[in-house]
C-alpha positions as CSV (number, residue, x, y, z in Angstrom):
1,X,-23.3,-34.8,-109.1
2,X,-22.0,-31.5,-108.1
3,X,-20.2,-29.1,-111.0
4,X,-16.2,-29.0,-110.4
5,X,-14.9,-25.2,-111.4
6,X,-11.2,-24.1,-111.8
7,X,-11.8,-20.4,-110.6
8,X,-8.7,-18.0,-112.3
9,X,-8.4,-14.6,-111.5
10,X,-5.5,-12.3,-112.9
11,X,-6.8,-8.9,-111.8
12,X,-4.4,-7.9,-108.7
13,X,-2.0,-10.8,-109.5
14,X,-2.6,-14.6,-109.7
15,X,-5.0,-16.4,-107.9
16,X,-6.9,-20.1,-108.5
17,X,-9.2,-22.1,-107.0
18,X,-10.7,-24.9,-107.8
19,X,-14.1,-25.4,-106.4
20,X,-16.8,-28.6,-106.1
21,X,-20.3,-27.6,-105.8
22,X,-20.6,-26.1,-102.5
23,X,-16.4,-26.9,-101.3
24,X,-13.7,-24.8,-101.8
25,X,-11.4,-28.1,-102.6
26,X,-8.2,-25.6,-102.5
27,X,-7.3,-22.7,-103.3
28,X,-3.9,-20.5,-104.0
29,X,-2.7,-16.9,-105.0
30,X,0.7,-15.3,-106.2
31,X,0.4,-11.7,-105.4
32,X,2.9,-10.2,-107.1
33,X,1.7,-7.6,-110.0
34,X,4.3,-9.5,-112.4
35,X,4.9,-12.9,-114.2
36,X,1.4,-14.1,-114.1
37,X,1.9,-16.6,-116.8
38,X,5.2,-18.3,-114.9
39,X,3.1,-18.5,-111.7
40,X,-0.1,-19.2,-113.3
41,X,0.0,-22.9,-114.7
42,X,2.1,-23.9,-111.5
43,X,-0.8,-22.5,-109.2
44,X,-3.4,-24.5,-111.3
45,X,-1.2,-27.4,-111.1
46,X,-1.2,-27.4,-107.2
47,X,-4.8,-26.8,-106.5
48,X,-5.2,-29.5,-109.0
49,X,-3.2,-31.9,-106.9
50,X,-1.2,-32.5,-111.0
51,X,2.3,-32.2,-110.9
52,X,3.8,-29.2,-113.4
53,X,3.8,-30.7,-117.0
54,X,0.8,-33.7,-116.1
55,X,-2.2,-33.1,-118.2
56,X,-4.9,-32.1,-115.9
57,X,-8.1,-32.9,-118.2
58,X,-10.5,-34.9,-115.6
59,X,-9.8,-32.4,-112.9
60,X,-12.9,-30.0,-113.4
61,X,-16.0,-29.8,-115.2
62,X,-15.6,-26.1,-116.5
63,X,-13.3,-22.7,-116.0
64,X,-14.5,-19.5,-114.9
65,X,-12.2,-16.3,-115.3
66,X,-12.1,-12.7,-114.3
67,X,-12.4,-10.5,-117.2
68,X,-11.0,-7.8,-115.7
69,X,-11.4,-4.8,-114.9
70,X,-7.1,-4.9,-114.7
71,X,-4.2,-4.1,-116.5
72,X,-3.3,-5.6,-120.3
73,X,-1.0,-8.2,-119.3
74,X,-2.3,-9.4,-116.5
75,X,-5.5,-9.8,-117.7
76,X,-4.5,-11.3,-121.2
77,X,-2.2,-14.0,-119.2
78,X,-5.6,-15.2,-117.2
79,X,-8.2,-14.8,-120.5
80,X,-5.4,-16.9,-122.8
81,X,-4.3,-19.3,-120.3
82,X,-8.1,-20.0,-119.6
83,X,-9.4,-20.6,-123.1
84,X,-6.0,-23.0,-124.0
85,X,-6.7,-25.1,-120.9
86,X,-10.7,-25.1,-122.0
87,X,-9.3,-26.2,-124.9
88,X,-7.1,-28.5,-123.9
89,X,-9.5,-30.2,-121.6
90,X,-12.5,-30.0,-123.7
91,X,-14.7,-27.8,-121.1
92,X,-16.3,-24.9,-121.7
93,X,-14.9,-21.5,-120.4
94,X,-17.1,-18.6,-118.8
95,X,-16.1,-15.1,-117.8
96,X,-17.1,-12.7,-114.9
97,X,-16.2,-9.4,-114.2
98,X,-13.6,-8.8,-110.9
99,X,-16.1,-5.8,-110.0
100,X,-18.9,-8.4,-110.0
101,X,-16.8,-10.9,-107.9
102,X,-15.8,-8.1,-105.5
103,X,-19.6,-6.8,-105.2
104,X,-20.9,-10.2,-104.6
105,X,-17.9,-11.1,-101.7
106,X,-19.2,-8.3,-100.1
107,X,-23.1,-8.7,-100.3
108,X,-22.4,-12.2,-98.5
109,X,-21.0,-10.0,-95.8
110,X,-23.8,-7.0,-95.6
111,X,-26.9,-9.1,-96.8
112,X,-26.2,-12.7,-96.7
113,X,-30.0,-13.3,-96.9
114,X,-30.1,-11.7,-100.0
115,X,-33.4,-10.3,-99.0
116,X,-32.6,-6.7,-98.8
117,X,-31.8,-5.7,-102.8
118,X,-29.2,-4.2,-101.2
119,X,-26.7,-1.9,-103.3
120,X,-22.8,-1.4,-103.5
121,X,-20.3,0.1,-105.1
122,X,-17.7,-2.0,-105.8
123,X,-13.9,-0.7,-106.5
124,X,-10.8,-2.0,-107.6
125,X,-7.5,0.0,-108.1
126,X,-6.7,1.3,-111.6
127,X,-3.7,3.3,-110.7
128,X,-2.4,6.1,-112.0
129,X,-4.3,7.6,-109.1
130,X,-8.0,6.6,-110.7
131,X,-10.4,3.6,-109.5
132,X,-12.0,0.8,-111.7
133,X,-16.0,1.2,-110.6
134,X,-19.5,-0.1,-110.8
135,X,-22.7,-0.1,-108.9
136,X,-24.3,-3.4,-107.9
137,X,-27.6,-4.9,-106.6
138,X,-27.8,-7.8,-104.7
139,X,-29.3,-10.6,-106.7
140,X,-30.5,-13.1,-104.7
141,X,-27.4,-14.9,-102.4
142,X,-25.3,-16.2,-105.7
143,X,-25.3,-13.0,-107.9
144,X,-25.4,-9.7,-108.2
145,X,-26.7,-6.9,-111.1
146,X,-24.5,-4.2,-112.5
147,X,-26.6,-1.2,-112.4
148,X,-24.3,1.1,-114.2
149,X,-21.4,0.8,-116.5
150,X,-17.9,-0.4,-116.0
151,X,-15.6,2.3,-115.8
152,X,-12.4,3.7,-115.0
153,X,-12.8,7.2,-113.2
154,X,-10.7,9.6,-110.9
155,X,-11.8,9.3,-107.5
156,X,-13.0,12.7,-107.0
157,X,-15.1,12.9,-110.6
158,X,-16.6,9.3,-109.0
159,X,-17.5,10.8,-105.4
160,X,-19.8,13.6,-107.7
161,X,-21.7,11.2,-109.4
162,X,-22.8,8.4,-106.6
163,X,-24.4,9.1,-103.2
164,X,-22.5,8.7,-100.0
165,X,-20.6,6.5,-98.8
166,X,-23.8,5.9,-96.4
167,X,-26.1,5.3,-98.6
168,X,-24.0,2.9,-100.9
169,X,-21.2,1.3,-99.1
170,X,-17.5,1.3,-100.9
171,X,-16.6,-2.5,-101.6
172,X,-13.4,-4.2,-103.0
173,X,-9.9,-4.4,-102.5
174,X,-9.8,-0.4,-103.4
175,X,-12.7,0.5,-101.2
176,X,-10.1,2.3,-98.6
177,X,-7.5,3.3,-101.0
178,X,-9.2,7.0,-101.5
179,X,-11.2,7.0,-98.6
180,X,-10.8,10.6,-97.7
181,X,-12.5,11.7,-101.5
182,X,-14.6,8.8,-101.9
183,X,-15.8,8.1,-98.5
184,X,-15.0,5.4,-96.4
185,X,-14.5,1.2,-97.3
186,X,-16.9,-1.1,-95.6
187,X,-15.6,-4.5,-97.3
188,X,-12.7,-5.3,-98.6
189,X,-13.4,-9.2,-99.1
190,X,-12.2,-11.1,-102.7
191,X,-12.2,-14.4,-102.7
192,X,-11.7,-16.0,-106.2
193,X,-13.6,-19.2,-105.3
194,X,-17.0,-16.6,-105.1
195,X,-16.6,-16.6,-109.7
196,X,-18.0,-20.3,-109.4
197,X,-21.2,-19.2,-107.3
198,X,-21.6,-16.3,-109.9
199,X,-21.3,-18.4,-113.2
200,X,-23.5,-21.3,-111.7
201,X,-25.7,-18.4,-110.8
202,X,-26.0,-17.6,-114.3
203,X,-25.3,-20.6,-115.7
204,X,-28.8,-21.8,-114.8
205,X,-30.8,-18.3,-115.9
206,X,-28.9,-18.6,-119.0
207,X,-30.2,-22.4,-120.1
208,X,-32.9,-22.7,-117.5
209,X,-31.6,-25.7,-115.7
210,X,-29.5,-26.3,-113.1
211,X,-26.0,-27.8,-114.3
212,X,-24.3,-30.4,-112.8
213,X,-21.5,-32.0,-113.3
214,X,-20.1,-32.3,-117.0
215,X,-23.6,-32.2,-118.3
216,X,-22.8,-28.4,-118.7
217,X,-25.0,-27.4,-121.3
218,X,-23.6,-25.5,-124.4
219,X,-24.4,-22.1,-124.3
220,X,-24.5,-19.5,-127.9
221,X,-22.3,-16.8,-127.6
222,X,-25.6,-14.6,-126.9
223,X,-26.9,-16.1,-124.5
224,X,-23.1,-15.8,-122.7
225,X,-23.4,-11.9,-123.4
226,X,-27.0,-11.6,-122.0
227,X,-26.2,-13.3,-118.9
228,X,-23.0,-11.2,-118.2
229,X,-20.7,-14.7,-118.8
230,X,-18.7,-13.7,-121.8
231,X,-15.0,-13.8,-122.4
232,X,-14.9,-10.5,-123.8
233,X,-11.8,-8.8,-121.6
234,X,-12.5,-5.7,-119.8
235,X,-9.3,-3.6,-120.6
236,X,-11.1,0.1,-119.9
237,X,-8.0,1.6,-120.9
238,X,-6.1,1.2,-124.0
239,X,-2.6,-0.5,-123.0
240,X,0.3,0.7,-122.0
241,X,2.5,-0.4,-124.7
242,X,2.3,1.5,-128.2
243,X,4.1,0.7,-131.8
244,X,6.0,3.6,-132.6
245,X,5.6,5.7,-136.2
246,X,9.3,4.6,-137.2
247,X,8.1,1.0,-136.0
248,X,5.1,0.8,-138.2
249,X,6.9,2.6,-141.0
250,X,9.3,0.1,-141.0
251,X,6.3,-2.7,-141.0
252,X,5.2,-1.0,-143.8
């Protein structure tokens, strides 16, 4: 029996998927940079095949979410939703980095063979005129390894530290957006559905087995940190919002 994922991703606005084994069963996306909670649950809903307000425990074996690199809210809306509906449903909950996701949609592009240990630096807009960044090796066709940090950087400071845009191809939905500093995009692929292959990928380092269907083993908060599968949000930045002096004076 295959392993049924709900695939949520808040980094660049809302988009679901819910995936069995191999099959992309549906799939759906909200763009817009707002209101990810409101279009959230009625995306999940829909690739669900539940109507709004049905409980939809029996529709997946497990939930993997982006982690971010993204903005607060945005990223909080995916993380929370996530764990309530893990929760809810009584499934286990993993998280992946949307730099890992992006690096890995564009591996299956230049090295679907997975042969080549082929490397990529994967970006995702941070605005404010700065990129969210990592370097990634191809690990075999399901995962990839982070080689450096996370970080949010300007894109000239990032163009100084990495080798050109020949030698390590610029991936993600950012790889264009400073072309002329960082050096030109080569893939620009993200497809939400790709966090299932990653988690399974790591899923089956992380307990040695391959897991199918709700036999999910449990996995110890350690071993989700080792294998790069924790929930831990990747904010980068602290958020935009700050309590005031007078505010906190008054809060004592």
């Amino acid at each position: 029996m295959s392993t049924r994922f709900l695939c949520i991703d808040t980094a660049m606005g809302s988009r679901v998927a819910l995936v069995d084994g191999d099959e992309v069963k549906a799939a759906a996306q909200a763009l817009s940079a707002r209101a990810h909670a409101e279009a959230l649950m009625g995306l999940i809903h829909e690739v669900c095949g539940r109507p709004e307000g049905e409980s939809l425990k029996g529709c997946f074996d497990a939930i993997v979410v982006g982690r971010g690199p993204a903005p607060f809210t945005g990223l909080r809306a995916g993380l929370v939703t996530a764990q309530a509906l893990g929760f809810s449903c009584s499934v286990p909950v993993y998280g992946v980095s949307a730099l890992d996701l992006a690096a890995r949609c564009a591996l299956d592009q230049l090295d679907p063979a997975g042969q080549q240990g082929s490397e990529v630096l994967a970006l995702l807009d941070a605005r404010r005129k700065e990129l969210y960044a990592a370097r990634f090796r191809a690990q075999g066709t399901d995962d990839v390894q982070l080689l450096d940090e996370y970080q949010v950087v300007a894109p000239a400071d990032l163009a100084a530290q990495v080798p050109p845009a020949e030698e390590l191809p610029r991936v993600g939905p950012a790889a264009s957006l400073y072309s002329e500093v960082v050096g030109a995009g080569q893939v620009e692929a993200y497809e939400v559905a790709g966090l299932a292959r990653i988690a399974q990928a790591r899923l089956g380092g992380a307990t040695g087995m391959e897991p199918e269907g709700s036999q999910l083993a449990a996995v110890e908060a350690a071993k989700l940190a080792e294998f790069n599968l924790e929930l831990t949000p990747l904010y980068l930045r602290r958020p935009d919002v700050q309590v005031s002096k007078s505010t906190k004076s008054a809060l004592g």
